[in-house]
VOGU-3710 file (C-alpha; in Angstrom, 3 decimals, decimal comma):
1> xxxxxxxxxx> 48,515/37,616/125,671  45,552/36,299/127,111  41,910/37,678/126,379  39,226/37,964/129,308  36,800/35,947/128,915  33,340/37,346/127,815  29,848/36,221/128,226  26,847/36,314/125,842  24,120/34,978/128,249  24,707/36,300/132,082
11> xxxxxxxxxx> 24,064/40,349/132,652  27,232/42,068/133,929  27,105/43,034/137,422  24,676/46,582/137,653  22,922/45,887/133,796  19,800/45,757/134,142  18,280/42,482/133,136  15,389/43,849/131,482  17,569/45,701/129,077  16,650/44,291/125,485
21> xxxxxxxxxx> 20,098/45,211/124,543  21,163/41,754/126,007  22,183/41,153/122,497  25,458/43,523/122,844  28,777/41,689/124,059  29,527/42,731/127,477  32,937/41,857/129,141  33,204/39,977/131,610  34,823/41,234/134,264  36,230/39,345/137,334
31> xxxxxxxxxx> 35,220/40,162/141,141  39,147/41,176/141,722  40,502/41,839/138,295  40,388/44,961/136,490  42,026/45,927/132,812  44,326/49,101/133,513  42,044/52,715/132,629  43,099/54,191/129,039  44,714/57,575/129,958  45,032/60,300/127,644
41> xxxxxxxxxx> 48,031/61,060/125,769  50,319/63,293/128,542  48,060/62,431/131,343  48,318/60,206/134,178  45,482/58,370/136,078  44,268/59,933/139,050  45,836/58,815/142,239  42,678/57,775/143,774  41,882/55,223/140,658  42,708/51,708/141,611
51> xxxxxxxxxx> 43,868/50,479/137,913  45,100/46,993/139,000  44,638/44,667/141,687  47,545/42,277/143,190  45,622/39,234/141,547  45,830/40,591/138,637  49,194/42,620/136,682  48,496/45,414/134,767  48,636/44,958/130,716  49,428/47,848/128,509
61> xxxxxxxxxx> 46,556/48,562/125,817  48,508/47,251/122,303  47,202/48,426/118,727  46,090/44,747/118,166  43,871/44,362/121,433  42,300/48,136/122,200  42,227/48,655/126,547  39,384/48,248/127,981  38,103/51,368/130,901  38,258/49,826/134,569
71> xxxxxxxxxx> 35,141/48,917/136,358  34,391/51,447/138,189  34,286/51,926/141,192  31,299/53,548/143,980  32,838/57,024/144,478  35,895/56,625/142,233  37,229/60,014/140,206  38,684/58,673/137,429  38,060/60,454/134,335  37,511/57,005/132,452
81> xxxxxxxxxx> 34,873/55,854/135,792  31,315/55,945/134,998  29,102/56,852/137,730  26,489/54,356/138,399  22,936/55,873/137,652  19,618/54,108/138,108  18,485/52,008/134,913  15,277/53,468/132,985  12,595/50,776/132,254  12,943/49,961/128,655
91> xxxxxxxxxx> 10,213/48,304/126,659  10,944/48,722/123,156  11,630/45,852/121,325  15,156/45,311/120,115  15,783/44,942/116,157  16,849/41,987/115,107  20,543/41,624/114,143  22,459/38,470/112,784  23,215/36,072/114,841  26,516/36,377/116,693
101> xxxxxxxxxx> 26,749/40,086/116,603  26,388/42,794/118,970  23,401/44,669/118,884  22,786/48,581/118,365  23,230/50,862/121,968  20,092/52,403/122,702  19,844/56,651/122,723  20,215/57,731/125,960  17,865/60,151/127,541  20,726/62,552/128,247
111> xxxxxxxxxx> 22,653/62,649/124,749  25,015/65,168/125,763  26,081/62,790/128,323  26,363/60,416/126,266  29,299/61,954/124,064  31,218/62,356/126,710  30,826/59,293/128,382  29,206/60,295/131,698  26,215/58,994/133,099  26,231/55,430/131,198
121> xxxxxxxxxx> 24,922/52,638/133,171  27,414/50,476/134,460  27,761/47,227/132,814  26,601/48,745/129,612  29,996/49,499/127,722  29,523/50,802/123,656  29,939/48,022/121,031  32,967/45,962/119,485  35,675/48,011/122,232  37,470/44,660/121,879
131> xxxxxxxxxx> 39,143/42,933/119,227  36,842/39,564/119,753  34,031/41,877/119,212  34,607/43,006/116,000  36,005/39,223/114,682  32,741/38,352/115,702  31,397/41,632/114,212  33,031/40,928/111,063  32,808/36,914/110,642  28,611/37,399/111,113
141> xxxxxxxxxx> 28,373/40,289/109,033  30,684/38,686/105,807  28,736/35,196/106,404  25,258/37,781/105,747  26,942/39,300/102,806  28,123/36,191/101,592  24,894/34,552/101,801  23,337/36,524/98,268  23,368/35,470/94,974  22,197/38,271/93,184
151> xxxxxxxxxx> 23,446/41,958/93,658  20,439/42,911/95,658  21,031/40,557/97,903  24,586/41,469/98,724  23,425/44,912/98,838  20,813/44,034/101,174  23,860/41,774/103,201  25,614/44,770/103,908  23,163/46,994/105,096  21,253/44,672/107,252
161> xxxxxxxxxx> 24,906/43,496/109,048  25,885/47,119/109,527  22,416/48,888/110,595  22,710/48,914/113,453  25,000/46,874/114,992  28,181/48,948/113,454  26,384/52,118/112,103  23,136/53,675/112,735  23,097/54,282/109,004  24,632/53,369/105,694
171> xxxxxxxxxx> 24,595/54,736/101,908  25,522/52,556/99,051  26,719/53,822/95,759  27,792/51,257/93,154  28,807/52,077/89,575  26,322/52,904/86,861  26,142/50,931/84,739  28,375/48,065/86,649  31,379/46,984/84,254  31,357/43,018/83,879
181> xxxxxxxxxx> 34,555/40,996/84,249  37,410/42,317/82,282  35,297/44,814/80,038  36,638/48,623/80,309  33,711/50,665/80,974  33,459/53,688/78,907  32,426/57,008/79,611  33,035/59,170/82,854  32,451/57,334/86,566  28,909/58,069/87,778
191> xxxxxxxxxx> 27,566/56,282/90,868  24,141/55,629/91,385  22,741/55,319/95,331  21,757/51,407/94,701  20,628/51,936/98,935  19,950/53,103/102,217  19,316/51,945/105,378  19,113/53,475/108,720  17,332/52,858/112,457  13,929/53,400/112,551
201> xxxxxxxxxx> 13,594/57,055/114,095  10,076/56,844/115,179  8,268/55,065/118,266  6,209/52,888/117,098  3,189/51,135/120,002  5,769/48,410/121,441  8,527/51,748/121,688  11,253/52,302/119,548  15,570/53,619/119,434  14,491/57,300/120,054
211> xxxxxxxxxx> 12,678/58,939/122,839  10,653/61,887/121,027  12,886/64,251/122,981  15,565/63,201/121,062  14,316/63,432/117,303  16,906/64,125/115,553  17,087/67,268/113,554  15,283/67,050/109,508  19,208/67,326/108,064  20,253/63,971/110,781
221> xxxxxxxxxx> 19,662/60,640/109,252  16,207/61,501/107,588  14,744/59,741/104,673  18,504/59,844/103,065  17,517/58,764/100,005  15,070/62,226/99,874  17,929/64,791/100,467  20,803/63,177/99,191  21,326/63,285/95,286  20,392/59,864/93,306
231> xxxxxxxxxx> 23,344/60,403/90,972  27,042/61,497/91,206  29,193/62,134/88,578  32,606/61,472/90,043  34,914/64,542/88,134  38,648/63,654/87,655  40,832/65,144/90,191  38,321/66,115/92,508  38,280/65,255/96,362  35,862/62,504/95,618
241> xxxxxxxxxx> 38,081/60,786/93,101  41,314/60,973/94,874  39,141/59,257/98,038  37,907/56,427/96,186  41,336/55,937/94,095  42,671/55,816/97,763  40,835/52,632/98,007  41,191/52,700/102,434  38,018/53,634/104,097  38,603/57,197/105,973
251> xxxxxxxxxx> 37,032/59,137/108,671  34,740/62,064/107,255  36,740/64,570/109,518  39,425/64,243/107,313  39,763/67,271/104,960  40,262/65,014/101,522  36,917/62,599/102,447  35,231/66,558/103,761  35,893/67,918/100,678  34,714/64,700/98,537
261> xxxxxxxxxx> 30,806/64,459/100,718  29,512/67,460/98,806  30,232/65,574/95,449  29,313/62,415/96,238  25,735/63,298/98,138  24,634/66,398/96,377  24,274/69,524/97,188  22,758/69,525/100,938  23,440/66,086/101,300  26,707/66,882/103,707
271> xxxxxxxxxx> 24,563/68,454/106,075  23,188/64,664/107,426  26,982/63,549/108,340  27,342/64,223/112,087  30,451/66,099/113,327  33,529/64,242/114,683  34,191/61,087/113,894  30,496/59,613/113,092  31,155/59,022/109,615  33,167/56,393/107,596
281> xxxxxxxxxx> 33,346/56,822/103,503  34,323/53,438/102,405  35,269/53,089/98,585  34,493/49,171/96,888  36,866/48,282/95,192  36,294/44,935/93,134  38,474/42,690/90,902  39,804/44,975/88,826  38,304/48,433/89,610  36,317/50,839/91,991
291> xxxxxxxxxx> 32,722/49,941/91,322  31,143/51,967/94,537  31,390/53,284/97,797  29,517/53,136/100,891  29,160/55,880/103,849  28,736/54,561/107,405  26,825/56,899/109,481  26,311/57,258/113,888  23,969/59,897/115,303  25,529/62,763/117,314
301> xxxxxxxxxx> 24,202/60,708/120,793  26,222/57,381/119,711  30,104/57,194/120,708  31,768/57,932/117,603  34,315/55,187/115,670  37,622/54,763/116,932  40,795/53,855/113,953  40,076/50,075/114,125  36,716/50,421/112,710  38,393/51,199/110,069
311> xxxxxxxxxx> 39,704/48,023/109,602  36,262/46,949/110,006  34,916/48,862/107,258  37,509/48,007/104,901  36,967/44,366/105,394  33,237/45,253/105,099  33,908/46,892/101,691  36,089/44,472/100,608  33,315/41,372/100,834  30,788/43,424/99,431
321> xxxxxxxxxx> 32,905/44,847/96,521  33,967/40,963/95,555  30,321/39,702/96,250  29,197/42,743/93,704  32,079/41,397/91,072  30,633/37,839/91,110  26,658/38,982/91,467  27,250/40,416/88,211  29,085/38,324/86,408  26,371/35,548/87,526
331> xxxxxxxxxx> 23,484/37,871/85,954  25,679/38,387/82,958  25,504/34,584/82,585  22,079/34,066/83,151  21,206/36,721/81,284  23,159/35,174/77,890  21,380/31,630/79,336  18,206/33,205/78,734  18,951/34,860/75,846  19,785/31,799/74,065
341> xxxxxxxxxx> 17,101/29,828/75,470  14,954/32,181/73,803  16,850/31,938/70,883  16,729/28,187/70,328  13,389/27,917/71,145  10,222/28,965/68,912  8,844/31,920/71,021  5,318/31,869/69,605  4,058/28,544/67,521  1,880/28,739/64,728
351> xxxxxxxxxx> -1,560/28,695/63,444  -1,468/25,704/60,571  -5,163/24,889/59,252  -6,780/21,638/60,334  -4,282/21,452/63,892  -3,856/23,415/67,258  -0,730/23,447/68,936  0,816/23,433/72,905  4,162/23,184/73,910  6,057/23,400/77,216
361> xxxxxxxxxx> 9,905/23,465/78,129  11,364/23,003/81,621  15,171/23,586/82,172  16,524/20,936/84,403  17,142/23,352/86,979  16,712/27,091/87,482  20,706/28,006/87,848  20,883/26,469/83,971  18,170/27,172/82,318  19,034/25,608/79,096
371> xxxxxxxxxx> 19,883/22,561/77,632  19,672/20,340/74,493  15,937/19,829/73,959  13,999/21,575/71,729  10,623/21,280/70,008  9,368/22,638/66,324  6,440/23,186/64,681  7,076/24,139/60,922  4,250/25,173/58,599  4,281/23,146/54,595
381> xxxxxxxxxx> 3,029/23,632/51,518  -0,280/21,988/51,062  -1,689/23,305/54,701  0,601/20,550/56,433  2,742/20,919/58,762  6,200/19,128/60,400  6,052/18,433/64,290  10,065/18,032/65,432  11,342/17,100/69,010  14,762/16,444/69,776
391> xxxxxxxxxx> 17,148/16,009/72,534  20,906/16,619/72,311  23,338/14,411/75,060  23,617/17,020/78,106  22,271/20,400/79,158  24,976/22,445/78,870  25,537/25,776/77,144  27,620/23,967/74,190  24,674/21,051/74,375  22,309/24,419/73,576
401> xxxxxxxxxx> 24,274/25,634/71,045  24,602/22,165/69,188  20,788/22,237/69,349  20,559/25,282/68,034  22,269/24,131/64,885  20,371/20,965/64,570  17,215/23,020/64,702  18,010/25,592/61,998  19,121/22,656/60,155  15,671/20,986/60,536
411> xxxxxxxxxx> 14,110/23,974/59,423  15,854/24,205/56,297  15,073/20,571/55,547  11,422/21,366/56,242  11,326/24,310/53,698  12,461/21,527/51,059  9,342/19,319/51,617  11,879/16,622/52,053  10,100/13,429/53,326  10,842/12,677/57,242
421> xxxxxxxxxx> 13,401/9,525/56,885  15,482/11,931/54,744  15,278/15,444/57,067  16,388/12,216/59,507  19,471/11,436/57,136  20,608/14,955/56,561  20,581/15,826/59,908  22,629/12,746/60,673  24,926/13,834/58,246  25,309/17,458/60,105
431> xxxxxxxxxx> 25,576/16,318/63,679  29,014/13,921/62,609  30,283/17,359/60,798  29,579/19,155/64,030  32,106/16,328/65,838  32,234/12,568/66,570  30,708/12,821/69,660  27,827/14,903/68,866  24,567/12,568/69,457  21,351/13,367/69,414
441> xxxxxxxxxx> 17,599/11,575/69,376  15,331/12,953/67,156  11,188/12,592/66,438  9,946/14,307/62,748  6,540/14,085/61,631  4,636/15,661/58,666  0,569/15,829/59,647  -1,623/16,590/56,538  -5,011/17,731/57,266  -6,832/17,282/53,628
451> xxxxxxxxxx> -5,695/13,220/53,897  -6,182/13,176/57,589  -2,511/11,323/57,760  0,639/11,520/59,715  4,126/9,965/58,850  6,618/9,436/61,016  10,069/8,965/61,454  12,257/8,581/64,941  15,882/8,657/65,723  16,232/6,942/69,131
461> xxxxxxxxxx> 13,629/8,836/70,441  11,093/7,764/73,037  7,632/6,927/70,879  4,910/9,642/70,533  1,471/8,422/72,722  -2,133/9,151/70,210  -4,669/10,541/72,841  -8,243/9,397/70,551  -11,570/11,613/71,123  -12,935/8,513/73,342
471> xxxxxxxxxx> -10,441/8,399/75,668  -8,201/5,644/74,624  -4,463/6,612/74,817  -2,243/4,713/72,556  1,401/4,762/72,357  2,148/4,783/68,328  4,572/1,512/67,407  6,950/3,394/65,117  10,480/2,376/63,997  13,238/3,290/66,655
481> xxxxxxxxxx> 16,000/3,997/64,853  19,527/4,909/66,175  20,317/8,167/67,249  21,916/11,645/65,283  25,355/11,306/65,141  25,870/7,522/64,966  26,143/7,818/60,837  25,473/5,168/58,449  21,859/4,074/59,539  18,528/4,139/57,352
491> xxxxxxxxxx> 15,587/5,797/58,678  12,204/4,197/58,187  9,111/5,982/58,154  5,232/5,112/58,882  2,302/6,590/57,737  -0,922/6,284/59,958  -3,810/7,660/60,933  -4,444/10,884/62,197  -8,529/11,127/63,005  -10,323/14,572/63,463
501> xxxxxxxxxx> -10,168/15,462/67,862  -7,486/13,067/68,612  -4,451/14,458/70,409  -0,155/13,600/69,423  1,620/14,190/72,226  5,550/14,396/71,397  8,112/14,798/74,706  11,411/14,390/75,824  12,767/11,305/77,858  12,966/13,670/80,759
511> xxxxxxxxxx> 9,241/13,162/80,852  9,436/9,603/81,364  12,616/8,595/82,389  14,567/9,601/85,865  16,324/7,589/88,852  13,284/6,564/90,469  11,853/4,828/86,975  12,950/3,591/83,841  11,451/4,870/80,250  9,044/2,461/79,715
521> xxxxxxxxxx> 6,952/2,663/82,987  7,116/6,376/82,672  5,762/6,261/78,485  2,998/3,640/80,380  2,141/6,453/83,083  1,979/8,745/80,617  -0,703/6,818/78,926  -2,389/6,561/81,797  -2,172/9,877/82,586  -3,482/10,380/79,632
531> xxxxxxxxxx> -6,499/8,776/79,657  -7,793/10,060/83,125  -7,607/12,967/81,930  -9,598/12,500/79,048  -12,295/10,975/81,229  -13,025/13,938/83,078  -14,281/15,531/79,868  -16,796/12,787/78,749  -16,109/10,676/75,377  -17,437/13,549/72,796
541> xxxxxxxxxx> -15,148/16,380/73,956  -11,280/16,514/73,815  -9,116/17,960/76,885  -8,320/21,700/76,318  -5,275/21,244/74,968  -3,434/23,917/77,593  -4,830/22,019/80,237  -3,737/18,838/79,190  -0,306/20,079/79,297  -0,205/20,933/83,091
551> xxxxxxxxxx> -1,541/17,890/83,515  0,915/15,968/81,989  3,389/18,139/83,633  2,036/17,433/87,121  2,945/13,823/86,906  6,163/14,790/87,521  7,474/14,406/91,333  9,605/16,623/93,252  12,748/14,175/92,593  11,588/13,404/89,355
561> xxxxxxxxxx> 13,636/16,376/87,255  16,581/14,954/86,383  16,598/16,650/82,300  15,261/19,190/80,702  11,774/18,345/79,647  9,844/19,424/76,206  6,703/18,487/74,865  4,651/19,447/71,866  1,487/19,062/71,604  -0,816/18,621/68,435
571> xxxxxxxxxx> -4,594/18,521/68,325  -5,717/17,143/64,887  -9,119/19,071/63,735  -8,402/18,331/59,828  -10,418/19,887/57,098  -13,659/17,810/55,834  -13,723/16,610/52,225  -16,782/18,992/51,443  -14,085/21,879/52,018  -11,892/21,123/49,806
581> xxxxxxxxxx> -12,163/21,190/45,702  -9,059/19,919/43,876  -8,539/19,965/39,902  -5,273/19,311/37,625  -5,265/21,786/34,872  -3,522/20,590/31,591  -0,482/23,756/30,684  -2,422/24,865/27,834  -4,164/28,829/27,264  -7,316/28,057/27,911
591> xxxxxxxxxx> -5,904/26,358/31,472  -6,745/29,922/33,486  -10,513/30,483/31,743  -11,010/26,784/33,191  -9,149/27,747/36,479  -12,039/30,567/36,864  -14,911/28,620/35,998  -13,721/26,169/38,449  -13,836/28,379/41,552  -16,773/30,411/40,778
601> xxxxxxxxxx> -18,530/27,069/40,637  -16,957/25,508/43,953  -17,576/29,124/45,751  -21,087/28,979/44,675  -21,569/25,854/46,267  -19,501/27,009/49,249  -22,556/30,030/49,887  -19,243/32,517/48,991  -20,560/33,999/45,725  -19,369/37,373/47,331
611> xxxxxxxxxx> -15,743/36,351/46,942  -15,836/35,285/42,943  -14,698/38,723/41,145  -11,468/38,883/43,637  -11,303/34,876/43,690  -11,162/34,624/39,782  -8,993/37,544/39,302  -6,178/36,118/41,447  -6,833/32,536/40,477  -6,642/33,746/36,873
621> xxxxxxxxxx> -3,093/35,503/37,336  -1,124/32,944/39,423  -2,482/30,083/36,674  -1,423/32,136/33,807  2,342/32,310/35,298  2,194/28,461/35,799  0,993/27,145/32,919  3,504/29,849/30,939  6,891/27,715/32,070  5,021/24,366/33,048
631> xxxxxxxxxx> 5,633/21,168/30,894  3,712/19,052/33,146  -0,687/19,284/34,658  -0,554/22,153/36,774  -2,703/21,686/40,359  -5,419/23,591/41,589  -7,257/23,103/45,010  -8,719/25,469/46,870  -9,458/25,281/50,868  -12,328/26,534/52,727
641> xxxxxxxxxx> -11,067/27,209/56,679  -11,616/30,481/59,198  -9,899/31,602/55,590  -10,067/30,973/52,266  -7,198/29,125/50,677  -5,917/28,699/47,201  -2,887/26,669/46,108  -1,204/26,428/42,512  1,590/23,878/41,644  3,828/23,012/38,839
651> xxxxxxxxxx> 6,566/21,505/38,212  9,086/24,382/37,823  11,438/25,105/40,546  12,239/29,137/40,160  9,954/30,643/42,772  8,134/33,890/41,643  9,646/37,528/42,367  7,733/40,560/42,962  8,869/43,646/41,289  7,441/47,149/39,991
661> xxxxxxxxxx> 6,466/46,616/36,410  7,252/49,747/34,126  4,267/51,555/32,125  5,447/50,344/28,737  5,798/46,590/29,950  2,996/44,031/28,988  2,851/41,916/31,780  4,516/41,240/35,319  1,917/43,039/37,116  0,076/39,369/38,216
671> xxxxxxxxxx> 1,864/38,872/41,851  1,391/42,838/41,973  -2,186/42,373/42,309  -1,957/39,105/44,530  -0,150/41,129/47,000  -2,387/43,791/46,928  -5,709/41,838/47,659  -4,653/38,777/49,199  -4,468/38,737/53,220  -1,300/36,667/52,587
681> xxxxxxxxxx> 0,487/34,795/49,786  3,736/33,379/49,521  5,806/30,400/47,306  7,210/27,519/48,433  9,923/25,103/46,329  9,502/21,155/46,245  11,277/18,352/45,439  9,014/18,070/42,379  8,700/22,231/41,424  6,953/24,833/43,341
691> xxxxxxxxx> 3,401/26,198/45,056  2,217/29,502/44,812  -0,715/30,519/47,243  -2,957/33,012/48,651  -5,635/33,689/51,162  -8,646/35,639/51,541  -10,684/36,932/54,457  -13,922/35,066/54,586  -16,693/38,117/53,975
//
């Protein structure tokens, strides 16, 4: 069987050109050919109606290819002929619908007409009466759905294919809450209306669908969201559940889909479904289950939909339903992406004395937004504190996790005070337990702000650049090293310098390193980076340390991202010798009368004679449980930041406990008081015993 031919671009013989529904498909009908006239069922066609020509033999309308009504004829009395009226200006502007598809039919000025057919211009036949209309219908409209990523998006799809090429109107309902994958959702089926959309109702200066004549009634295609219900609790073995376990779309007329609006809109809600067959109540039905359903609406003036827009809505449904399916399963995943990436990562750093901290992370692209880098900044007895950055092989979700174990790891190696060449070791150790091909680079450094020193150790990892207060940028010559994993290798460390307003920048080789350069011109535009930047806030003042991180950032190009990219960054402000008071305390009993004397003397000199009953009395306590178990000097040193600071070591491992001493009980009532005056206090073990400290607000 041959289809006639039809034309997108010339106006059918009698349109009028002006008609801004140009965008509807029109057939294309030959001088001296016409398609046979679709009688009704016991009828015959008039015997004045020329059906078919002797050019042309007449085809019989098949369930696959719907007839099409004759071109009619000047005069003709066919009940399927369409007398030719004359064309009304129209200067509305059309909406725009995707490309390929036919546009909405306008309202006609005589609606009545309109239902029955009579007084349509000629030329002008209703949408999709073909079956290469609504391929085309449905091929645009699954290419719009199939466009989104996100359920909104698919959402949107659907109603902006459908409104209003195939439906003046459309409801969406989708499952609350949306089951992922395979999960069985629990709890009775409620839909929530996710939607609507609908053709704008209202002239607006350019004109509009409706003529003001032909407002629709306040129940017909209103705000729908207003006077339909939001939710819908679907009851088991009503109307509206046998519908949607139907899974078919189905005409509203019927008397299962009738019986099922009142439940599924509200109570009202049925009263905006025209009569007849203006209303389609598709369920969506997804991998596994029914997850929605959406009602396709036509006003009373629009021909109503014939059985194969049926198929149309079911293959509608279908797209949408699958689109839904994967839209969540996507958010699911990015979801858990983010959740680990927040995981892994430190979400706030801290506030060590004597150094400010900045960090950034960038995923190596937004659809994974994790990977194997990480950064640390760890907090030490003694007011110092460990700077880590790492980089596992990959940026995968098992790359995350593998960094997530190096990183705990790290931070229990920290809490030992371990020196950096042997947190190096140990982790070494860890990544060959976690498999053989587990590598990783590494970068740990310990900054102390009393000695104004930093030592280093790397793994394979790209060398940390030293930004001075003057401007210069160096990049710090520290021992390679081979990578986590390999097994086997010393780690050396380096002690050097750290002067007060210089800047350590720490970073990932996707910083430096990407197709379009190798590592070492990246670390040397780094450095030069650096520097500029530096200039533009004169020799005597430092970058802000935020803003030095954009910059840095900004040196990246748009083809540069090829990794994920973390830095850490470390401004060194140290604390001045004249701050700090340090004493070793032999374990004897007169060690915490000494301890006292001490601190009143170095908080007199300090202007912070205010502080010396609570200062003493706390000093007094921690130096008594020290000295009681100690065998060798016990250390004293107090620290005068935005806080003040005191420390107490020894050389006994068991850290202290807090507990409720009873009323008979002589003693255990020293940390008791600590933690009752002290802003903070805590204990921390060593390699060589413990420290005990507390800090005060500064009066």
């Amino acid at each position: 069987m041959t289809e006639q031919p039809i034309s997108f671009e010339r106006p059918q013989p009698g349109a009028d050109p002006a008609d801004p529904r140009g965008a509807l498909l029109r057939a294309s009908t030959p001088p001296h050919s016409a398609l046979p006239a679709q009688a009704r069922a016991g009828e015959t066609p008039p015997s004045g109606s020329d059906t078919t020509t002797p050019s042309t033999p007449s085809m019989p309308a098949t369930p696959s290819m719907p007839a099409m009504p004759a071109t009619p004829s000047p005069g003709g009395d066919s009940e399927h002929s369409q007398p030719t009226v004359a064309a009304e200006p129209d200067t509305h502007r059309p909406r725009p619908v995707p490309e390929g598809v036919p546009g909405p039919p306008e309202a006609a000025s005589d609606g009545p007409e309109r239902r029955t057919g009579q007084g349509l211009t000629p030329g002008r036949p209703t949408p999709m009466r073909r079956d290469g209309d609504r391929l085309r219908f449905v091929g645009a409209a699954t290419r719009r759905i199939a466009r989104g990523i996100d359920l909104d998006e698919i959402v949107m799809g659907l109603c902006r294919a459908t409104v209003p090429t195939f439906s003046d109107a459309i409801l969406v309902y989708l499952r609350d809450p949306l089951p992922v994958g395979d999960e069985r959702p629990t709890g009775p089926l409620v839909l929530r209306l996710r939607r609507t959309d609908r053709i704008p109702e209202e002239r607006d200066t350019e004109g509009g669908f409706a003529t003001p004549a032909l407002q629709p009634e306040p129940t017909e295609l209103t705000e729908l969201a207003a006077v339909t219900a939001e939710l819908c609790e679907v009851r088991t073995g009503g109307a509206l559940a046998e519908v949607l376990r139907g899974v078919r779309p189905v005409f509203t007329d019927s008397p299962a889909a009738h019986a099922a609006l009142p439940e599924l809109l509200g109570e009202g809600g049925e009263l905006i479904v025209p009569g007849g067959r203006r209303a389609i109540l598709a369920p969506l039905r997804g991998r596994r289950r029914v997850i929605g359903a959406a009602l396709f609406l036509r006003r009373p003036e629009r021909i109503a939909f014939e059985p194969d827009d049926l198929l149309v809505a079911a293959q509608l449904a279908t797209h949408s339903a699958l689109g839904i399916d994967k839209a969540v399963l996507y958010g699911r995943e990015a979801y858990i992406a983010d959740e680990l990436q927040r995981t892994m990562l430190p979400e706030t750093l801290p506030r060590p004395t004597g150094v400010r901290l900045a960090s950034r992370y960038l995923p190596a692209a937004e659809t994974a937004r994790v990977g194997g880098d990480w950064y640390d900044a760890i907090p030490l007895p003694g007011s110092r504190v460990a700077l880590v950055v790492g980089d596992v092989m990959g940026h995968s979700m098992t790359s995350a996790a593998i960094m997530g174990q190096l990183r705990t790891t790290a931070q229990t190696l920290a809490g030992l005070d371990l020196p950096p060449q042997e947190v190096l070791h140990h982790l070494d150790e860890q990544a060959q337990r976690l498999g053989t091909d587990r590598m990783a680079t590494c970068l740990y450094a310990v900054y102390d702000p009393v000695s104004h020193r930093i030592t280093i150790a790397n793994a394979g990892h790209p060398p940390p650049v030293l930004l001075h207060l003057g401007g210069r940028a160096e990049v710090l010559r520290v021992p390679p090293g081979a990578p986590i994993g390999v097994g086997g290798v010393d780690f050396e460390a380096v002690e050097l310098d750290a002067p007060a307003g210089a800047t350590l920048l720490l970073y990932t080789d996707g910083l430096v390193e990407s197709r379009l350069r190798d590592v070492w011109s990246g670390i040397e535009q780094l450095r030069e980076k650096l520097a500029a930047t530096a200039q533009l806030t004169g020799p005597d003042h430092p970058p802000p340390l935020e803003a030095l991180c954009d910059e840095v950032l900004d040196m990246l190009g748009p083809g540069d991202r090829d990794d994920d990219i973390a830095l850490l960054a470390a401004r060194f402000e140290g604390i001045a010798p004249s701050d700090v008071a340090y004493w070793f305390l032999e374990p004897e009993d007169a060690a915490p009368g000494r301890a006292r004397r001490l601190a009143r003397r170095a908080l007199s000199r300090w202007g912070l004679e205010e502080m010396s009953d609570s200062v003493e009395l706390l000093v007094s306590e921690v130096v008594t449980n020290a000295v009681r178990y100690a065998s060798r000097p016990v250390t004293l040193r107090l620290l005068r930041t935005d806080v003040l600071r005191c420390e107490v070591g020894d050389d006994v491992p068991q850290l202290p406990r807090l507990r409720q001493a009873r009323a008979t009980d002589e003693g255990g009532r020293g940390l008791y008081l600590v933690n009752k005056l002290a802003r903070r206090w805590g204990a921390t073990r060593l390699s060589t015993g413990k420290v005990v400290w507390f800090e005060l607000n500064r009066n």
